[in-house]
C-alpha positions in Angstrom: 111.1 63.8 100.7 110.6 67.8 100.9 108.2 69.0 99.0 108.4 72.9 97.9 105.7 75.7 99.2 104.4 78.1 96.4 105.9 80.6 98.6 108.6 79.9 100.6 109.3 79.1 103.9 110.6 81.7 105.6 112.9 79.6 107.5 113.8 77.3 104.9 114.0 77.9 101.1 112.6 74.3 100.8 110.6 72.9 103.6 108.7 69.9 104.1 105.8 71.7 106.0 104.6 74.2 103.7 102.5 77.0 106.0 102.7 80.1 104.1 100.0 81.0 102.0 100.0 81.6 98.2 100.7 85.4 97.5 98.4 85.4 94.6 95.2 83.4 96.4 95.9 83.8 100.0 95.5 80.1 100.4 97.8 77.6 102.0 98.7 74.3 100.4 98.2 72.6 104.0 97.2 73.8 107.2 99.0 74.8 109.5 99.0 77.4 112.0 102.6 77.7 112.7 105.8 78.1 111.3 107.8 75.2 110.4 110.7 74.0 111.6 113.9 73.9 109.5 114.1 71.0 107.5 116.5 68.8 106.6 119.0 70.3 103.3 117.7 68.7 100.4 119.8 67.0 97.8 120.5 70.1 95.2 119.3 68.4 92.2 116.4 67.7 93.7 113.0 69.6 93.3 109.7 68.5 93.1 107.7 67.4 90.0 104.4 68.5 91.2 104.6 72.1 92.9 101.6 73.8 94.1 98.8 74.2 91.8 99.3 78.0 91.8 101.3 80.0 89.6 103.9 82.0 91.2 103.6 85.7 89.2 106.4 88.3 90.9 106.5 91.9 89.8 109.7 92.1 91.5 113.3 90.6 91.2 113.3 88.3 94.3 111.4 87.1 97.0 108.9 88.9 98.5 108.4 87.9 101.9 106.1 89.8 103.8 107.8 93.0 105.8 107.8 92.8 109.1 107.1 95.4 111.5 109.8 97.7 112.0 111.8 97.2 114.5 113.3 99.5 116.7 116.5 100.9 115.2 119.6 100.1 116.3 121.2 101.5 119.9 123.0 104.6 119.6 125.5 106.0 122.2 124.3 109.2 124.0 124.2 112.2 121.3 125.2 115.1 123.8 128.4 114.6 123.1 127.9 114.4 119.2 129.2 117.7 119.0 131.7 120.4 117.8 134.3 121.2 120.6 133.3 125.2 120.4 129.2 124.0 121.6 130.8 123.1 124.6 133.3 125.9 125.1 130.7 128.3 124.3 128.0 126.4 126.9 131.1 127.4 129.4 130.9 130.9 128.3 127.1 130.9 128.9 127.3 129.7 131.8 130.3 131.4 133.5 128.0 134.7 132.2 125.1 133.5 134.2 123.0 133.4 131.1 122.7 129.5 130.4 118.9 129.7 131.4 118.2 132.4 129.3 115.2 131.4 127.0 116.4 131.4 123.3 114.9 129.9 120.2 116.8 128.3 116.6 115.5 127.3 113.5 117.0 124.8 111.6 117.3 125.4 107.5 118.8 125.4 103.8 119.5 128.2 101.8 119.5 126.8 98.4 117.7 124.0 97.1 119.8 121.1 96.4 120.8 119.4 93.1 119.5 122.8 91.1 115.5 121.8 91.8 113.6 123.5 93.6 112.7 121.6 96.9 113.7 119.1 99.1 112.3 116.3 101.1 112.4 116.7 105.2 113.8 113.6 106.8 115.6 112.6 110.0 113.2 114.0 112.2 112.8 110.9 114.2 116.1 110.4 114.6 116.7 114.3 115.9 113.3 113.4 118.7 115.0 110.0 119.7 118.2 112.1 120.3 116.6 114.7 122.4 114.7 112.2 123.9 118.1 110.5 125.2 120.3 114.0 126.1 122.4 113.9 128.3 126.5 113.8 129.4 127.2 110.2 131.1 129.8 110.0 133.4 132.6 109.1 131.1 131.4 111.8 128.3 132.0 114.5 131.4 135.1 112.8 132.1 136.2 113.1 128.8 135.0 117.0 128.7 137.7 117.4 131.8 139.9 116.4 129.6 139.9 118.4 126.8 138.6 121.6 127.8 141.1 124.1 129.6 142.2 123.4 133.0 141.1 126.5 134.4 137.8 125.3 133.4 135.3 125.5 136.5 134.7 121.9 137.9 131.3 123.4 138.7 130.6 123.4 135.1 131.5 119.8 134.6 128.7 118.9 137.8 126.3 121.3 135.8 126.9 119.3 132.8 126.3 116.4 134.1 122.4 116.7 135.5 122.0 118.7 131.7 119.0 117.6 129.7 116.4 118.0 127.3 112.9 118.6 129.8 112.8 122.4 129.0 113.4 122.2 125.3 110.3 122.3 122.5 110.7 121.4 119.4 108.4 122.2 116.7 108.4 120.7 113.3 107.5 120.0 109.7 106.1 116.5 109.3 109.3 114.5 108.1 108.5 113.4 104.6 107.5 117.0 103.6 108.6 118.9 100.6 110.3 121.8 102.2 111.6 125.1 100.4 114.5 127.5 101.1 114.8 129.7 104.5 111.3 127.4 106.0 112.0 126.2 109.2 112.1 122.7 109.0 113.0 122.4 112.9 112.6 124.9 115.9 113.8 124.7 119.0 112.8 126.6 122.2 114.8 126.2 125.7 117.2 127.2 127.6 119.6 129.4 125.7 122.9 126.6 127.2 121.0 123.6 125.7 119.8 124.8 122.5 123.0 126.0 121.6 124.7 122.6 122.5 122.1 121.1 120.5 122.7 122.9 116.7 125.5 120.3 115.9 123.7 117.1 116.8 120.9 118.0 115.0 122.1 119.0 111.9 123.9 116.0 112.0 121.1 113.7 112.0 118.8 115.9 109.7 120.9 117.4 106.6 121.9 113.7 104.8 118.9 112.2 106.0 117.3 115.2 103.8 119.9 115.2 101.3 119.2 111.1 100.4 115.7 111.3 100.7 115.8 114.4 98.0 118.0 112.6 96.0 115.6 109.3 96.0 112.5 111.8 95.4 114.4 112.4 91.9 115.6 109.1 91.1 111.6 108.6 91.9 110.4 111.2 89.6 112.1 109.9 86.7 111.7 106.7 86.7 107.6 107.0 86.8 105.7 105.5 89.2 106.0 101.7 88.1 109.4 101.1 87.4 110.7 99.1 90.7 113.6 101.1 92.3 116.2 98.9 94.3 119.0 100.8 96.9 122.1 98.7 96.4 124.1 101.3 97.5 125.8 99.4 101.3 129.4 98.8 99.6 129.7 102.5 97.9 128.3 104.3 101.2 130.4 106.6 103.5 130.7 103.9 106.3 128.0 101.6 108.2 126.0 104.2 110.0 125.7 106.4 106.4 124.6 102.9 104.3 122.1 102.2 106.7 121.1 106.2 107.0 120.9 105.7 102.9 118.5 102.6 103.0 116.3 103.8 105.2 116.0 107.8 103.6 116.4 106.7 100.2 112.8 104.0 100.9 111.1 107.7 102.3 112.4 108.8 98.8 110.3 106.7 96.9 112.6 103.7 96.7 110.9 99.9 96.9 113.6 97.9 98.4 117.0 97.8 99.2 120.0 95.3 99.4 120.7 96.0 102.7 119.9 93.1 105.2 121.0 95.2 108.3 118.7 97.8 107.2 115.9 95.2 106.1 116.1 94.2 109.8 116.3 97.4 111.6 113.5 99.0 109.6 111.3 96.4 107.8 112.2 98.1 104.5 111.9 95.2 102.0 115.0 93.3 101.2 115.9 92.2 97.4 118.7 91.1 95.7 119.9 89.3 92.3 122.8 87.2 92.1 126.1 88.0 91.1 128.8 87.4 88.5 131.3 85.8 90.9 128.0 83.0 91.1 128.1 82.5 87.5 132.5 82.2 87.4 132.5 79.9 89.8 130.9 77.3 87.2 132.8 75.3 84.7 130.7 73.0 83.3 127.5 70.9 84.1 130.1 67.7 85.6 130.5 70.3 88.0 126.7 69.7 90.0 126.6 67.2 92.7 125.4 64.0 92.1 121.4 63.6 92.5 119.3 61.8 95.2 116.6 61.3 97.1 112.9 61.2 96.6 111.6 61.2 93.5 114.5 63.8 91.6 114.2 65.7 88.4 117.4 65.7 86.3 116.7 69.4 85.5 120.8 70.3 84.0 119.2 67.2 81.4 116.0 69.0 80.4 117.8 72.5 80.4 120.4 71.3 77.8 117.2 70.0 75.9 115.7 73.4 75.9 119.1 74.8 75.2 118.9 72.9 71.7 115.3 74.3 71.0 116.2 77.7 72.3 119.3 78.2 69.9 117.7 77.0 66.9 114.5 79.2 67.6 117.5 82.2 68.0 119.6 81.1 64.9 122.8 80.8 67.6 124.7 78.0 67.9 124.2 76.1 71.0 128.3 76.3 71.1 128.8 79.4 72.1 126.4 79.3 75.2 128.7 79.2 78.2 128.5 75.8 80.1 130.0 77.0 83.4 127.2 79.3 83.2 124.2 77.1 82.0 125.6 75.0 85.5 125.0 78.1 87.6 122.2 78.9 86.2 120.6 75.2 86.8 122.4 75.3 90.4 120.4 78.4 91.4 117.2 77.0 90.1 117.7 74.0 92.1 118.2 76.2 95.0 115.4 78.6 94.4 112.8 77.1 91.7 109.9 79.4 92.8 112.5 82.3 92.4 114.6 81.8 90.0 117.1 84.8 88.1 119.9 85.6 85.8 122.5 87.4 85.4 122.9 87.6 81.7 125.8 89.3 81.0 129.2 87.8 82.6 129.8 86.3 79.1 127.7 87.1 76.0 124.1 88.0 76.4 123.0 87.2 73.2 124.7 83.8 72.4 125.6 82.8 76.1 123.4 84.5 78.7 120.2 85.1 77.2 119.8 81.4 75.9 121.0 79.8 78.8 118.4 81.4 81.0 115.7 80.7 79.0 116.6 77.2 78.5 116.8 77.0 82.4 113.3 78.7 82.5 111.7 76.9 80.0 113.0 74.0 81.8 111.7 75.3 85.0 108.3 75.6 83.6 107.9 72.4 82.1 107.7 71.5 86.0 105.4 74.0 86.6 107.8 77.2 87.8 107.5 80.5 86.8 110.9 82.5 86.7 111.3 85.6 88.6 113.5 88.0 86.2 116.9 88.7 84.7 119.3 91.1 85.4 121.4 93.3 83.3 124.9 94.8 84.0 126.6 96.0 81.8 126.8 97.7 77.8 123.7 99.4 76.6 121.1 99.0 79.0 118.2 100.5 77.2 118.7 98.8 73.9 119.3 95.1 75.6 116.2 95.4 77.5 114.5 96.0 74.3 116.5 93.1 72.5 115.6 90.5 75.6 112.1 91.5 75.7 112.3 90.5 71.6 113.1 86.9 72.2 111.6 86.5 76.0 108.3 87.1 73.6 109.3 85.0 71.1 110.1 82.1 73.3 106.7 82.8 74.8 104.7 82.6 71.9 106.8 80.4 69.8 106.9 77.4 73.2 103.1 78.7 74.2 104.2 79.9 77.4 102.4 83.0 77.9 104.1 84.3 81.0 107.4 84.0 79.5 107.3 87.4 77.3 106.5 89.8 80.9 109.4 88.3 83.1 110.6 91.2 84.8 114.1 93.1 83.4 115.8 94.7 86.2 119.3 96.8 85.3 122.4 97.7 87.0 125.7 99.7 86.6 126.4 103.0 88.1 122.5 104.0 87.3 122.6 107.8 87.7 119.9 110.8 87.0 121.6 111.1 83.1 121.1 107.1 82.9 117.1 107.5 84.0 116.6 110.5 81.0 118.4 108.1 78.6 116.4 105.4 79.4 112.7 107.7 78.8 114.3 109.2 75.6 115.1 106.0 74.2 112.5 103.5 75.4 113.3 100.4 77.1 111.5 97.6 78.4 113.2 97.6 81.8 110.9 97.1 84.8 113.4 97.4 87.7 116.7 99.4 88.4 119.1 98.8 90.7 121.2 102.2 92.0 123.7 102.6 94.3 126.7 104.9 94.2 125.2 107.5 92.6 122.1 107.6 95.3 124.1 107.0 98.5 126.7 109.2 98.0 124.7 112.0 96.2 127.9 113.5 93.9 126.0 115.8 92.4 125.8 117.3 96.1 127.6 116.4 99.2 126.3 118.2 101.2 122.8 119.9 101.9 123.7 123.0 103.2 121.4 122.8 106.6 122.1 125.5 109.0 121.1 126.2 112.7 121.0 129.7 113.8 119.6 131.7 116.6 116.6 133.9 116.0 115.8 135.0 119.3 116.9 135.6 122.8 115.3 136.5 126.2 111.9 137.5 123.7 114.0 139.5 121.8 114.4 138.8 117.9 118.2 138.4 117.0 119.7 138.2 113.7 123.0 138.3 111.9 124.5 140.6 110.2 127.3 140.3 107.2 128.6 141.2 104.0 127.9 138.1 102.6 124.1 138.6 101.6 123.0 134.9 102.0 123.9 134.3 105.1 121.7 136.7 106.8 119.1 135.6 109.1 115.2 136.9 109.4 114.9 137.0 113.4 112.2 136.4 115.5 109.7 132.8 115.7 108.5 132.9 112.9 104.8 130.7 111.8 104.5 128.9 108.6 101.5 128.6 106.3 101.3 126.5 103.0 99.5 128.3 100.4 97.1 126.2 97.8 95.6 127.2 94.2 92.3 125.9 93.2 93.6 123.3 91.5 95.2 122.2 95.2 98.9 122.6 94.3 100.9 125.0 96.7 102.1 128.1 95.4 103.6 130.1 98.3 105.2 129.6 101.9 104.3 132.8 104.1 105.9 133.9 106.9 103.8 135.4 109.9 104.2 135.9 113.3 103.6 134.0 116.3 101.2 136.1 117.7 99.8 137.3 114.3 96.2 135.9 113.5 96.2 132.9 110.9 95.5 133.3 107.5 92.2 131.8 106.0 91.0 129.9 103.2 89.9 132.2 100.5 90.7 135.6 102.5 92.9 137.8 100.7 96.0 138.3 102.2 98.9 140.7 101.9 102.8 139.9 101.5 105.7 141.4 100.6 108.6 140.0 97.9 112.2 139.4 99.5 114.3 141.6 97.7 111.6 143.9 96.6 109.9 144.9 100.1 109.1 148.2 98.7 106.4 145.8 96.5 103.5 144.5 98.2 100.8 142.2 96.5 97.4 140.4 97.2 97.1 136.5 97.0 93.9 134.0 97.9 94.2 130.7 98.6 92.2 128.1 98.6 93.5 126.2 101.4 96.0 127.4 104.2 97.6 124.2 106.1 99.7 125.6 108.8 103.4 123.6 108.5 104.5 122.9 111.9 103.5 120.8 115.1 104.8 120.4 117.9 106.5 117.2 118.5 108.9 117.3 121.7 107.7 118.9 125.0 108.5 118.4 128.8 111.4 115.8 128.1 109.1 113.7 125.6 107.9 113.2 122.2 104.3 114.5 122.7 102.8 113.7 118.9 102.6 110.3 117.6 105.4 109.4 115.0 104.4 107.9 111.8 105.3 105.0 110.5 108.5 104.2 107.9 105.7 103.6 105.2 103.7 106.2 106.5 106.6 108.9 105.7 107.1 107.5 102.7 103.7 107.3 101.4 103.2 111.1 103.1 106.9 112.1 100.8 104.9 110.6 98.0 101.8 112.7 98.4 103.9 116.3 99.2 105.7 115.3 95.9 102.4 114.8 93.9 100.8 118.1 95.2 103.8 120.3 93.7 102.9 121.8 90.3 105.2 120.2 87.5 107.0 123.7 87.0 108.1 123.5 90.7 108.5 119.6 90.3 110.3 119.4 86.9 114.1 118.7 88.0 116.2 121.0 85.5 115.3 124.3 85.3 112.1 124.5 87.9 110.2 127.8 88.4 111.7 129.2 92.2 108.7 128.2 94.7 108.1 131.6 96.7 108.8 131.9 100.2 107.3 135.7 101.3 106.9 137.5 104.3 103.2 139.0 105.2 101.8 141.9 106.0 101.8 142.8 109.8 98.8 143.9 111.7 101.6 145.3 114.2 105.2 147.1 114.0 107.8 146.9 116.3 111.4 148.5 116.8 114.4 146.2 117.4 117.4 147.7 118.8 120.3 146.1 117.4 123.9 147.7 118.9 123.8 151.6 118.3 121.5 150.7 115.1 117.6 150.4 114.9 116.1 148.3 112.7 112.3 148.2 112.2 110.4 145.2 111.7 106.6 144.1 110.6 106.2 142.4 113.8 110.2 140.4 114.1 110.3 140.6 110.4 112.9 143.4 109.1 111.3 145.9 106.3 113.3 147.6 103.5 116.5 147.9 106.1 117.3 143.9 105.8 114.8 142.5 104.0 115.2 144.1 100.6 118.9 142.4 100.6 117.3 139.2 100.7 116.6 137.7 97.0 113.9 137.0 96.3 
């Protein structure tokens, strides 16, 4: 007869050669040093009377099997030709001008911090490597080109195409995970002036939702405290396949825990949850309903859960009645199924005379056998108050039974969680340990979109940079390097702009900088630390640093998050973070049409600058 592991099998939910060891003491119940082999199905009704000696104590709201290693993620097609028609039409126009060799450089930015705050999180800078890594036209993608682009298009071109690729591009970067400000390069890119213009679209692409989630999570993270469990359940509500999966894995860099999605689970060892739902509980009539029991030694557990139903009730004052019997049957079905972790979903009927009583019945009945249920969910009504009512009786059971465990199961809730749920949920207390969020994460409708742009900041050594009527989109030219200011305390309080070539700022040196918007202003700052923001990571064809880990970018996330002052952290209302130019050691004269604009070093003074705000 199977016997049941204190931690399951990960091959079978019940197995007769239990391997894995017991989360809480490490130990296994037998020796073994392999996996097992599936087993045979067991009868349902049938679960063991004497389960292993340890108790099974879960802070989340299923399973937790350990994560695997992640995996590589899943194959992509070439990215070349992820692009907009007009990268290609103007790659023609470079190259027809014999300029497609020209050195040029582009940074890769937002103008305005998303959802009001006043940062965001850098993420999908993997992705954007592995893409550059893999660029180039195939074949058919050239084929395609032929087809679409004019016929008087060169076939010379198409040939040129066609031996393209990333060997003489450099890419320099913020760590992904970082919290990143307004106008900071979070990407650079260096190479021929063809390429990294062919190159704005795909990367943008693979960098502004990737940032956008992962901001988004960061929030969801910030107001939920750091021990509330935060679930993604967002697959069904996402923009597609390729944007749920983007979603699990940005919204776990975040500061999420888990996530619903098994693809993603797969793909990128993020741990995997999940609850049951109320279609489980419908399809229940009554207790007639459970197959017949056999085998072994069984335990007629639908019996002893009706018993505790009776002692349940009349400890609640509610009449045994009105608790749902197509749901007490699923209830007692998914114990049988998973009696080390056993859930509820309390609310398809009445949580308070029908859910509540019928899971702790099953619980109770669970732990007479020596099980420890895993948690209860919550979908609907007034989430904050319920999790305070359930808590009330899940402690009376406890103490009134003398089952200690019984007032801590874990309360997890559901139902179109968003950032105005989370500040309800602090203002009014609640007992709830675990929230489930989907739409309102994946799709991020408080912002669509993050706003990253791509834009050209120098050419053949020569700083470029746009000019227009609309303020905002103006560009500061020329390579710019990045230095993250820190206060004694160690939060950073400035980004500063220098040049390439200028000498790097030092810890507790006194430095000059201007104010966007008010260059006519200088002041003095000294920081405590200076970390310089980018690396290089793509050289020669090849990712030349070593990528981090998913945890590792999420635990780094966690840590930029941490370091930020709470008036640039607070979400409604946050003090503007400065971004500044410094003061040059040099000056030098760019010649821009019939106009001349001077610069500190490639940074424009009064002329440009001052329309900048600051």
């Amino acid at each position: 007869m199977p016997v049941s592991p204190c931690y399951s099998c990960p091959v079978s939910p019940v197995c007769c050669h239990p391997c894995t060891p017991c989360p809480l003491c490490a130990s296994s119940c037998v020796t073994s040093p392999v996996p097992c082999p599936p087993c045979a199905r067991p009868s349902p009704l049938s679960i063991p009377a004497a389960p292993c000696p340890h108790p099974r104590v879960l802070p989340l709201i299923s399973p937790s099997l350990p994560v695997s290693p992640p995996l590589s993620p899943c194959p992509r097609p070439a990215m070349a030709p992820l692009a907009d028609l007009y990268q290609v039409s103007m790659a023609y126009g470079h190259w027809r001008a014999g300029r497609h060799r020209v050195p040029a450089a582009a940074e890769l930015f937002f103008r305005r911090p998303p959802f009001r705050g006043s940062f965001a999180l850098g993420a999908g800078l993997a992705e954007g490597l592995r893409a550059l890594r893999a660029f180039r036209f195939s074949a058919a993608d050239v084929a395609y080109l032929r087809s679409v682009l004019p016929s008087t298009t060169d076939d010379a071109f198409f040939e040129y195409l066609a031996t393209l690729d990333a060997s003489e591009v450099t890419v320099t970067a913020i760590p992904e995970g970082s919290v990143i400000f307004p106008r900071v390069p979070f990407l650079q890119v260096k190479g021929p002036l063809l390429v990294v213009q062919l190159l704005e679209t795909t990367l943008l692409c693979l960098v502004s939702y990737a940032s956008l989630v992962a901001t988004n999570a960061a929030r969801f993270r910030l107001l939920a405290g750091p021990d509330t469990k935060l679930m993604e359940m967002g697959l069904r509500r996402a923009q597609g396949p390729d944007g749920a999966l983007s979603a699990s894995k940005y919204s776990y860099i975040g500061g999420f825990d888990s996530t619903s999605n098994i693809l993603a689970g797969k793909l990128y060892g993020i741990p995997v949850r999940g609850t049951i739902a109320h279609s489980f509980v419908m399809s229940f009539r009554c207790l007639e309903e459970l197959p017949p029991r056999a085998g072994g030694d069984p335990v007629d557990l639908a019996g002893l859960a009706v018993s505790w139903l009776q002692r349940v009730c009349e400890l609640l004052q509610t009449p045994p009645s009105k608790a749902n019997q197509g749901e007490l049957a699923a209830f007692v079905s998914y114990a049988v199924t998973f009696p080390c972790d056993f859930q509820g979903l309390l609310d398809t009927y009445c949580v308070r005379r029908s859910g509540l009583p019928n899971f702790c019945a099953v619980a109770l009945a669970l732990h007479q056998l020596g099980y420890q249920a895993i948690g209860v969910r919550l979908d609907s009504g007034d989430l904050a108050q319920q999790s305070k009512e359930i808590r009330e009786v899940f402690r009376a059971c406890g103490a009134h039974f003398q089952v200690p465990w019984f007032g801590t199961i874990p309360i997890a809730v559901s139902n179109d969680i968003s950032e105005q749920s989370l500040e309800e949920f602090r203002r009014e207390g609640s007992e709830i340990d675990m929230i489930g969020i989907g739409t309102n994460l994946v799709t991020c409708p408080l912002q669509p979109s993050l706003g990253c742009v791509y834009k050209l900041v120098e050419v053949n050594g020569s700083p470029c940079l746009k000019l227009t009527e609309d303020e905002e989109k103006m560009t500061i030219p020329g390579m710019k390097a990045i230095y993250r200011l820190y206060d004694a305390a160690g939060h950073p309080f400035m980004d500063l702009m220098a040049l390439e070539e200028e000498p790097s700022p030092s810890a507790g040196q006194e430095l000059g900088i201007r104010v966007l918007g008010r260059l006519e202003e200088t002041t003095k700052v000294i920081p405590s630390t200076v970390e310089p923001l980018h690396r290089t990571y793509f050289r020669d064809g090849q990712v030349c640093e070593p990528l981090p880990s998913l945890p590792e970018v999420r635990t780094h996330a966690q840590v930029s998050l941490s370091l930020l002052s709470p008036a640039h952290r607070q979400l409604h209302e946050p003090q503007s973070y400065p971004v500044r130019p410094a003061l040059p050691t040099s000056h030098n004269t760019l010649c821009f049409g019939n106009s001349e604009l001077h610069l500190c070093g490639h940074i424009p003074t009064l002329s440009i600058l001052a329309k900048f705000p600051g």
